[in-house]
MMTF fields as JSON, N, C-alpha, C and O atoms, coordinates in Angstrom:
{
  "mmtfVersion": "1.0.0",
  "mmtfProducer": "UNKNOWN",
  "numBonds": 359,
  "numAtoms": 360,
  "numGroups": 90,
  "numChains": 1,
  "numModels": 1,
  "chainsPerModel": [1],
  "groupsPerChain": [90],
  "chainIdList": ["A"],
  "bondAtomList": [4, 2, 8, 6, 12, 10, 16, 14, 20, 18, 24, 22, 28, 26, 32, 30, 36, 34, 40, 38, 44, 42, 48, 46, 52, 50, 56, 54, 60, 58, 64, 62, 68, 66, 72, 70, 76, 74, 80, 78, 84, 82, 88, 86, 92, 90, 96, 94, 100, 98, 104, 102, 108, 106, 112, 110, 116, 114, 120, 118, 124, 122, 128, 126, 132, 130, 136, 134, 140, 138, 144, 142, 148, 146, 152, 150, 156, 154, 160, 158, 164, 162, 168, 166, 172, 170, 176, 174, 180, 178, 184, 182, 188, 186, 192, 190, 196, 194, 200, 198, 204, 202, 208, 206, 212, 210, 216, 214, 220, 218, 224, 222, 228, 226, 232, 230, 236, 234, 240, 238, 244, 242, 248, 246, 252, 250, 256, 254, 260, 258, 264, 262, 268, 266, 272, 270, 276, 274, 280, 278, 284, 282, 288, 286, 292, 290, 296, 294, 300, 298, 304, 302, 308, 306, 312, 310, 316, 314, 320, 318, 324, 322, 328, 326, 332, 330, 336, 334, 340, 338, 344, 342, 348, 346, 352, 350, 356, 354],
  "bondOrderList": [1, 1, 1, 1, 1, 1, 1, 1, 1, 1, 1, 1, 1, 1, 1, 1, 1, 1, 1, 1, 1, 1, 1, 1, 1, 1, 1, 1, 1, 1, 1, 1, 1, 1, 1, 1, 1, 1, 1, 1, 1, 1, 1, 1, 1, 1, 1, 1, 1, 1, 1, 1, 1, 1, 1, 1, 1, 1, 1, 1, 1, 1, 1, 1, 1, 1, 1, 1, 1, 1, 1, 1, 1, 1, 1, 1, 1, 1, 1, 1, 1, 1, 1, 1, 1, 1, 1, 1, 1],
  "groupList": [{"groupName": "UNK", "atomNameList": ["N", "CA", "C", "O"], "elementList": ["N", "C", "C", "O"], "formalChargeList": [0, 0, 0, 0], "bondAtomList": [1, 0, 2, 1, 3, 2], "bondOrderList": [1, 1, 2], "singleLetterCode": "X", "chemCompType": "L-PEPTIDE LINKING"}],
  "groupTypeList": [0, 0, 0, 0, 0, 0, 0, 0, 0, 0, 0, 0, 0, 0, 0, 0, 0, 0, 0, 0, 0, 0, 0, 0, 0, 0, 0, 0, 0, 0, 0, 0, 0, 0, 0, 0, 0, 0, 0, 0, 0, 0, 0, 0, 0, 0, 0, 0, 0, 0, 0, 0, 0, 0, 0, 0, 0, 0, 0, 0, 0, 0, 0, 0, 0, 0, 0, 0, 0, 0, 0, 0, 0, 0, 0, 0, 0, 0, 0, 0, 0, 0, 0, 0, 0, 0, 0, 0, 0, 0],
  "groupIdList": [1, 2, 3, 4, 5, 6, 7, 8, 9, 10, 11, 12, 13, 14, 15, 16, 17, 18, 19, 20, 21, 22, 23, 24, 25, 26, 27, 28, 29, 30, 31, 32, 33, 34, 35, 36, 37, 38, 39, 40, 41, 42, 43, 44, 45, 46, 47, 48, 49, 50, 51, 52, 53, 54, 55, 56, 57, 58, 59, 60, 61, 62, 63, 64, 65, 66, 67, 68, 69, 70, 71, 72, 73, 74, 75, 76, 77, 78, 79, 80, 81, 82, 83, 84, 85, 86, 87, 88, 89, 90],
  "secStructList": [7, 7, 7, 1, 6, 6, 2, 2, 2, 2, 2, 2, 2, 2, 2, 2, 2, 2, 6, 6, 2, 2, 2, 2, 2, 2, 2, 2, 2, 2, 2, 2, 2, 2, 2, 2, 2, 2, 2, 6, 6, 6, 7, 2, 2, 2, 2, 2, 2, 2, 2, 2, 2, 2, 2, 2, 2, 2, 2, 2, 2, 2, 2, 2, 6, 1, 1, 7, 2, 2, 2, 2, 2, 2, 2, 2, 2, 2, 2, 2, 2, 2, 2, 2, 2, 2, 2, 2, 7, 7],
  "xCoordList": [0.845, 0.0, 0.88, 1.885, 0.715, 1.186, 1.207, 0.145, 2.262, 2.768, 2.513, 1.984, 2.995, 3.087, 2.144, 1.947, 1.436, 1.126, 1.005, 0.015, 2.383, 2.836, 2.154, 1.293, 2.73, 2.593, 0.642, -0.179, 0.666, -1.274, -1.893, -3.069, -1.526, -1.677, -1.357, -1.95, -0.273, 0.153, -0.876, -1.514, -1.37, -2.073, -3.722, -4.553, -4.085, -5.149, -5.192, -6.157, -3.948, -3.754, -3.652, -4.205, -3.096, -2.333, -4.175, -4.629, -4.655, -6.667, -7.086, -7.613, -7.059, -7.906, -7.193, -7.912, -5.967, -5.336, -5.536, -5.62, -5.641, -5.937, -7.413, -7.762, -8.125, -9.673, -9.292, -8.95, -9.271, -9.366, -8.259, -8.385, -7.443, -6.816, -8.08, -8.777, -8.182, -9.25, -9.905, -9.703, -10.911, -11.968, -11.368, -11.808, -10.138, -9.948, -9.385, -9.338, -9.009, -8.513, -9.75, -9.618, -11.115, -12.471, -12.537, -12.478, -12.633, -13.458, -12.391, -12.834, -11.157, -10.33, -10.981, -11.415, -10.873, -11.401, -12.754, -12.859, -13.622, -15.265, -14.897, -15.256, -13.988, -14.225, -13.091, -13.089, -12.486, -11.753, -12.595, -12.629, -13.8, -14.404, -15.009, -15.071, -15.765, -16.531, -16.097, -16.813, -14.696, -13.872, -13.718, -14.125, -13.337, -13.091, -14.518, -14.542, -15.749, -16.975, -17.534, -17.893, -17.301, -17.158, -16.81, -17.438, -15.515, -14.409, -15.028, -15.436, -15.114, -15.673, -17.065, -17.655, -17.763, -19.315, -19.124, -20.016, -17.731, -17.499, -18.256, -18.765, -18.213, -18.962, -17.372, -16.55, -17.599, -16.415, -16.726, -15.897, -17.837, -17.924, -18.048, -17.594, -18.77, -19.374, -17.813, -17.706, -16.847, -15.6, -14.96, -14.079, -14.762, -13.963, -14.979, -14.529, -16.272, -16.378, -16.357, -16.699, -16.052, -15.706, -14.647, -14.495, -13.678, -11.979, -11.657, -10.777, -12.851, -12.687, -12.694, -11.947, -13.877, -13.505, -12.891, -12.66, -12.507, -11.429, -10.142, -9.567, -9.511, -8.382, -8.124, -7.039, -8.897, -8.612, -8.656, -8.204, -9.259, -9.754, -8.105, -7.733, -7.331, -6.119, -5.801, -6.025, -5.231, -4.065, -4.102, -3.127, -5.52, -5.966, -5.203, -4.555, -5.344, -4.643, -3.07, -2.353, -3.017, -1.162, -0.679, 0.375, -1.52, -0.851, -1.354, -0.912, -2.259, -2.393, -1.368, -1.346, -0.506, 0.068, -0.209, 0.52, -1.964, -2.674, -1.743, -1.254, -1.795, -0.65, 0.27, 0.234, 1.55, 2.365, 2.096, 1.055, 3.075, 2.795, 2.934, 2.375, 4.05, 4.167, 3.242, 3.151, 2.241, 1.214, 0.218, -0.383, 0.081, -1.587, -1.378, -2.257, 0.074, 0.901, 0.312, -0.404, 1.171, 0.902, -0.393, -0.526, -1.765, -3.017, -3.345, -3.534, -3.53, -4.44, -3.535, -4.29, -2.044, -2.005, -2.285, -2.401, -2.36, -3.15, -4.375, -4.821, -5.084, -6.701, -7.08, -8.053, -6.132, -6.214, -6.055, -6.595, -4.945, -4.82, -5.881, -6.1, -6.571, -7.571, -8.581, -9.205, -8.634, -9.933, -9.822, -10.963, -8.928, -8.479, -8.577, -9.057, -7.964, -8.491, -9.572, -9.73, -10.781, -12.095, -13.021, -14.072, -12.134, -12.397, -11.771, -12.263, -10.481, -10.548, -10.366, -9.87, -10.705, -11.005, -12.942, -13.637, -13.426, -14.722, -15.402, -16.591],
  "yCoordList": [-1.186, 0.0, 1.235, 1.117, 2.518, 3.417, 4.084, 4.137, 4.684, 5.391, 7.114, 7.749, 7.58, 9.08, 9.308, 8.703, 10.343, 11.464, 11.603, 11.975, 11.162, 11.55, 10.126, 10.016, 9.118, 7.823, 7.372, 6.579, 7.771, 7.94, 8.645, 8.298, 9.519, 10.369, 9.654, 9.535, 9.244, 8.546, 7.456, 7.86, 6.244, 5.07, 5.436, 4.568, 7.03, 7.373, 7.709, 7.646, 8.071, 8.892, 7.577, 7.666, 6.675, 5.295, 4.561, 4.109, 4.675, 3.735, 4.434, 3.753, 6.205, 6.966, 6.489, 5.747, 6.621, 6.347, 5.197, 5.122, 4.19, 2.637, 2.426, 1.454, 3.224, 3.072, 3.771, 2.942, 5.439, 5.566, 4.845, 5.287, 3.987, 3.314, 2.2, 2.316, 1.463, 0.265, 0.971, 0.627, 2.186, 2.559, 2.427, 1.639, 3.468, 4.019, 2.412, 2.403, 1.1, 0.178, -0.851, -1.416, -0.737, -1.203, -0.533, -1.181, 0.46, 1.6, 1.251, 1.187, 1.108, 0.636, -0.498, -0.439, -1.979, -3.015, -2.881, -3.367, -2.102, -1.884, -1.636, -2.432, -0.252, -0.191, -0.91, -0.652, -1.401, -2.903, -3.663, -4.071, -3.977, -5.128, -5.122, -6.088, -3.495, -3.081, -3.202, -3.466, -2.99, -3.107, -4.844, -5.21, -5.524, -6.866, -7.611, -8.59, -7.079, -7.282, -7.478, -8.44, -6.007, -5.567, -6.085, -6.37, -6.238, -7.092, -8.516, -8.756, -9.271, -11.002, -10.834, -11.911, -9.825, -9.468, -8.916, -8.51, -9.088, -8.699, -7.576, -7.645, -6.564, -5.218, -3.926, -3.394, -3.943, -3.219, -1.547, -0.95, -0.876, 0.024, 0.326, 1.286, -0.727, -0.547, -0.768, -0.253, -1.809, -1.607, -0.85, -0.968, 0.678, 1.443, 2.487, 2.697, 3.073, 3.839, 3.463, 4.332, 2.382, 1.618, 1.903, 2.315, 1.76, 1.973, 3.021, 3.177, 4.523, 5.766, 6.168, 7.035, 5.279, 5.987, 5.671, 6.349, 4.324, 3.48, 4.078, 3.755, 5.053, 5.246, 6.687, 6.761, 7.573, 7.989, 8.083, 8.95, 7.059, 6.425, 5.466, 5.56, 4.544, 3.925, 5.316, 5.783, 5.961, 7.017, 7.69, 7.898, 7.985, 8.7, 8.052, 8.687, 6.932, 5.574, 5.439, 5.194, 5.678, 5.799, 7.414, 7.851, 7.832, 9.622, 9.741, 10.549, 8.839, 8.225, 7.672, 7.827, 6.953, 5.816, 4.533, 3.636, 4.661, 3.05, 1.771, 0.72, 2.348, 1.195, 1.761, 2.991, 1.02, 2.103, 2.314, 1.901, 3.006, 3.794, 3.134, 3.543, 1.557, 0.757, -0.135, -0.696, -0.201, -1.2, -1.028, -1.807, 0.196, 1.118, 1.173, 0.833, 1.713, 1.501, 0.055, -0.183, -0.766, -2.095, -2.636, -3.709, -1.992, -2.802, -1.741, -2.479, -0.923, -0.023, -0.672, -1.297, -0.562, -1.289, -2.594, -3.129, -2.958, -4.464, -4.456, -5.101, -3.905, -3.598, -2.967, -3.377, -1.624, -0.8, -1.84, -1.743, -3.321, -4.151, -5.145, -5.662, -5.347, -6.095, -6.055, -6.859, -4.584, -3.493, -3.665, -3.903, -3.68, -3.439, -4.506, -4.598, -5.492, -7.039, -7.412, -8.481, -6.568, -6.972, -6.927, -7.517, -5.761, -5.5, -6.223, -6.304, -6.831, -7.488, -8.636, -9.17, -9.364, -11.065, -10.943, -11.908, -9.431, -9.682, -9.781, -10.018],
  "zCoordList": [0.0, 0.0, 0.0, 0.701, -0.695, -0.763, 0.363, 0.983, 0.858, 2.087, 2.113, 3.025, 0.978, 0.808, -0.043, -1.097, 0.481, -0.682, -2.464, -3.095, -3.027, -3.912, -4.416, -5.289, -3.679, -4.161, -3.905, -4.366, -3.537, -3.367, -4.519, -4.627, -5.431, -6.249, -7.535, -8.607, -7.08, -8.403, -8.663, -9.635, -8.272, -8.149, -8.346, -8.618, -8.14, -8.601, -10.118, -10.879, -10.362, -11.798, -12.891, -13.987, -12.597, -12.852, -13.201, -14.252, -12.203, -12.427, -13.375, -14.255, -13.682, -14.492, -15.584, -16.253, -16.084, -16.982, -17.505, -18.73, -16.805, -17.418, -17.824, -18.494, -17.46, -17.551, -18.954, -19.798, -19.499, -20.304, -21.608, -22.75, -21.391, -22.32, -22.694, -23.701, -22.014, -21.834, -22.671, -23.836, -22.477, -23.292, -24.824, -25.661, -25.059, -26.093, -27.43, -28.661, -26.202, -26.826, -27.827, -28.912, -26.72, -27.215, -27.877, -28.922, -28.127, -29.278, -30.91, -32.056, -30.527, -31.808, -32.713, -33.863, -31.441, -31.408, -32.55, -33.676, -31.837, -32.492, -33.91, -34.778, -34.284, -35.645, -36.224, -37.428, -36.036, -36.821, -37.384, -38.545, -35.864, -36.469, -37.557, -38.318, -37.829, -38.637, -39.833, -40.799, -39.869, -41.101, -41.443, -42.545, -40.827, -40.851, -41.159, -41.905, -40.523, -40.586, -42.799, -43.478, -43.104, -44.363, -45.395, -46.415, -45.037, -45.852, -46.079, -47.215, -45.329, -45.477, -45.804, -45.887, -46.013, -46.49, -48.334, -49.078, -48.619, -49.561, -50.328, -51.447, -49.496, -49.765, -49.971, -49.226, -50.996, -50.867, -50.539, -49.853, -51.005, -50.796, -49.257, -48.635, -48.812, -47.488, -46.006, -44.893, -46.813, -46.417, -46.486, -45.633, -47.564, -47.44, -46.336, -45.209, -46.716, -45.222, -44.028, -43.227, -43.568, -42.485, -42.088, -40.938, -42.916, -43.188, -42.725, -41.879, -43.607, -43.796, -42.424, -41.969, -41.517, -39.906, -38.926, -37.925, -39.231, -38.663, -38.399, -37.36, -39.333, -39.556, -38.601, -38.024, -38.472, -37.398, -35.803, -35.055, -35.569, -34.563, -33.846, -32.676, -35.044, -35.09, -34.673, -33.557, -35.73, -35.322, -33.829, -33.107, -33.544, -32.183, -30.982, -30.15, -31.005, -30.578, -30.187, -29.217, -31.224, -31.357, -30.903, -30.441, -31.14, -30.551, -28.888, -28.071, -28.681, -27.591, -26.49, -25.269, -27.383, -26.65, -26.204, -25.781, -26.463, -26.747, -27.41, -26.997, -28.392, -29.452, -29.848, -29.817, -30.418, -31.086, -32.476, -32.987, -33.19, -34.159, -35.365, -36.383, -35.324, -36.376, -36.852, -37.944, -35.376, -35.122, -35.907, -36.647, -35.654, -36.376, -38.061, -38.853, -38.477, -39.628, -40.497, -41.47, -39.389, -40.344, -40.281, -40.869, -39.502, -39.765, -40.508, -41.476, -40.841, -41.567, -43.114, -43.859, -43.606, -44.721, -45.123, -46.225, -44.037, -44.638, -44.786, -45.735, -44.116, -44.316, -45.519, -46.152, -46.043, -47.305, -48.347, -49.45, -47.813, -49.182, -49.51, -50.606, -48.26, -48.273, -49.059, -49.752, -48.732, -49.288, -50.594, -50.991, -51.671, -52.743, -53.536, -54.666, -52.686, -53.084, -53.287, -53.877, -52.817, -53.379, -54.309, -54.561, -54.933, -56.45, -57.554, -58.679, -57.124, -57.983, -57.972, -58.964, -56.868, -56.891, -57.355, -57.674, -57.245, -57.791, -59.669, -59.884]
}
């Protein structure tokens, strides 16, 4: 258990902080799925505005400190290739 002050402060700041990561990590989660949802529904249009709001939502994330920055990088290009792929395996 925390002794001082400082260290009491800290462990409050430390719960708020983890709560709003948690939030901000579900809310990523959600519009992924939406995107991933899209994609295997082979809707392509309906996959790129999915994509379209997805992507700042990732970045928000990473300027966050949620995820890092290579992370958000490498799913949004694979998702953009995904996306792309559906036009023309159609």
């Amino acid at each position: 258990m925390a002794n001082t002050a400082s260290a009491r402060k800290r462990i409050r700041q430390i719960e708020k902080r983890t709560e709003r990561n948690r939030a901000r990590r579900s809310r990523v989660r959600t519009f992924l799925r939406a995107v991933e949802d899209a994609i295997t529904g082979g809707d392509k249009a309906k996959a790129q505005e999915a994509f379209r709001l997805a992507q700042p939502e990732l970045q928000r994330a990473a300027d966050k400190g949620v995820t890092h920055d290579n992370t958000v990088a490498r799913k949004l290009s694979r998702l953009s290739a995904r996306i792309k792929a559906i036009g023309a395996a159609a």
